[in-house]
N, C-alpha and C positions, 0 to 999 in steps of 0.2 A: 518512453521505455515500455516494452510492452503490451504496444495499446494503450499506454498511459498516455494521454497528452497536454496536460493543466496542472502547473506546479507553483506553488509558489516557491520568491529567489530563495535559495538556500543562505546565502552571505556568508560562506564558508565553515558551517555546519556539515557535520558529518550523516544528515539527516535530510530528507526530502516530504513535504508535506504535498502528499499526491490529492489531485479533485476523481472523485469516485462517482460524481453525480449522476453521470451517464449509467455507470453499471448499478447503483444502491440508493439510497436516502437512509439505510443503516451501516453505519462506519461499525460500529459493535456489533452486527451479525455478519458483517464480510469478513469482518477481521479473525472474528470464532471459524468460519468457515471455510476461509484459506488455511489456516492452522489446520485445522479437523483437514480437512482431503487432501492439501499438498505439503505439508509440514512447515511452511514460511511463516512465522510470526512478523505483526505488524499491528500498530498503534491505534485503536480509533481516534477518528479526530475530535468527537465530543471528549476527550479528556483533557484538549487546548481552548476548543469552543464551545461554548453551551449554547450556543444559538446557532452556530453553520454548520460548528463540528460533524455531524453527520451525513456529512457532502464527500470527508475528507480523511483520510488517513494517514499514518504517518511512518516512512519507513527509515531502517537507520542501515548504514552503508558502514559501520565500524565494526565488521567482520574482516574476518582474512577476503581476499583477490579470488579465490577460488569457491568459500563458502557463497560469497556474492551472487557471482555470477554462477552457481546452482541454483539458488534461491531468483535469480532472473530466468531463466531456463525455464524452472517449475510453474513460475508466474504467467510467463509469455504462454506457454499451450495453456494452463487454466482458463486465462480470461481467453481464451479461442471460446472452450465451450461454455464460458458463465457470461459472456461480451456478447 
């Protein structure tokens, strides 16, 4: 998704916990930062792992069909210029 490509399984959670390692080693300033310039909230992963967590973040997919796939839209050109 996105240029996202390392996830671990969802097992039918409404939630995807994406690997960041490529673009960050701070889950807590990407996630500030996607917020701040493209308005998409999303979870750091140090608030599931204290030890990897910041490899990792965490998006949740329990929006409407349409806020979604905005919020994928905004995502895909960002990591164009932060990837």
């Amino acid at each position: 998704m996105a240029g996202l490509s390392r996830f671990a399984p969802a097992e039918g959670a409404f939630y995807l916990y994406v690997d960041v390692s490529d673009l960050t080693r701070d889950s807590l300033g990407f996630c500030q930062r996607m917020l701040d310039e493209i308005g998409v909230a999303t979870t750091p992963g140090r608030d599931f792992d204290p030890i990897h967590g910041d490899d990792w973040l965490r998006m949740s997919f329990a929006g409407s069909v349409r806020d979604i796939a905005e919020a994928a839209g905004r995502l895909k050109e960002w990591l164009k210029r932060v990837g």
